[in-house]
N, C-alpha and C positions, 0 to 999 in steps of 0.2 A: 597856347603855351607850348614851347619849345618841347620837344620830347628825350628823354634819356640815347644815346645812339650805341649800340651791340655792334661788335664785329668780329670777325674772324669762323663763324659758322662754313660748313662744308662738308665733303663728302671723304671717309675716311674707313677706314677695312678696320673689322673688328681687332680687339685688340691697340691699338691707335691712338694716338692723340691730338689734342686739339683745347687751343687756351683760346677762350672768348673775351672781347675785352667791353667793355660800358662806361661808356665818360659823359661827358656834361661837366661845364662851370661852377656849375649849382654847387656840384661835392666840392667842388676846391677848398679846403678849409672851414666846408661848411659841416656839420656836425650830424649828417643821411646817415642812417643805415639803411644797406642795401641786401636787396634780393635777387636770387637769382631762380626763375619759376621754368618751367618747359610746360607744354603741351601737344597733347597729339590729336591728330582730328577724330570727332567725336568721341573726346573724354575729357574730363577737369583738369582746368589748370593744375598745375604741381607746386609747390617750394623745393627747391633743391637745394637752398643754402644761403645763410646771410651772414653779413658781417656787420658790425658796430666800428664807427668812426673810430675807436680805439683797438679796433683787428678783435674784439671778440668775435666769434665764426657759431653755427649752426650746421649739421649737415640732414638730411634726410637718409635712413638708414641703407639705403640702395645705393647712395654714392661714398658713404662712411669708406674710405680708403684709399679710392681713387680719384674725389676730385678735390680743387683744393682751392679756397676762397681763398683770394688777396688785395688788399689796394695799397693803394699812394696817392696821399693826400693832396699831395702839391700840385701835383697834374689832375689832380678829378676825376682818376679812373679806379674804375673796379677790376677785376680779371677772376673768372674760372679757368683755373688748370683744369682740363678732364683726359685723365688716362685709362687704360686698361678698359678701352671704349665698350660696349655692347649694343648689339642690336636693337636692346629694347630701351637704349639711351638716347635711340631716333627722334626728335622733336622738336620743334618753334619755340629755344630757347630766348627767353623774354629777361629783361634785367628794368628792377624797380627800386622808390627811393621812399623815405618820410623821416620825416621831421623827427629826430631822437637826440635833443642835447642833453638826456637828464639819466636814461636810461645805459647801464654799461654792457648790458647782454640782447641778444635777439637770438630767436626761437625761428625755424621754420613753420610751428603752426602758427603764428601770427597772420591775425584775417587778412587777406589782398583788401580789403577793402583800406586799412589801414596805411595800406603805399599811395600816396600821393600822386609820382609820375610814374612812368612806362614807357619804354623801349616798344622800337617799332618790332621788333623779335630776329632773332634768325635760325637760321632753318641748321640743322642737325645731319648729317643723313650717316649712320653705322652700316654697312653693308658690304658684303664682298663680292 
């Protein structure tokens, strides 16, 4: 099964910005909410933020300010804005989908087990 595709990861000096994008067909008018998880090696996945087909948003409190969950429907993309970058925002940022025609809100604790598809991830790197 086809995978979710992440782009725009890279290397970028603290403080900095950086908008990741995740598309697929799938979302075109299709009724995903999505997530947006990072991880860093040897430690758990993360949630950093979802959104519901209807633009409700979630954030995780370490990005509450600076990053900023969007899509467009028509095209089948997601996008995190992430600004006022930090070092410890280093990670294999991953973007994921499931099936939500009924629900009009999403939560960042919502189980990964619960996302359907997954992005191949891309890589983060904050550093000066």
């Amino acid at each position: 099964q086809s995978q979710l595709v992440e782009s725009g990861g890279g290397l970028v000096h603290p403080g900095g910005s950086l908008r990741l994008s995740c598309a697929d067909s799938r979302l075109r008018g299709n009724t995903y909410a999505i997530g947006w998880f990072r991880q860093v090696p040897g430690k758990e996945r993360e949630a950093v933020s979802c959104i519901t087909y209807y633009g409700y948003t979630d954030y995780e409190d370490s990005v509450k300010g600076r990053f900023t969950i969007s899509r467009d429907n028509a095209k089948g993309t997601v996008y995190l804005q992430m600004n006022s970058l930090k070092p410890e925002d280093t990670a294999v940022y991953y973007c994921a989908a499931y099936w939500s025609p009924y629900s009009s809100t999403c939560t960042v604790t919502t189980g990964q087990g619960r996302y359907e598809y997954w992005g191949q991830g891309t890589q983060v790197t904050v550093s000066s």
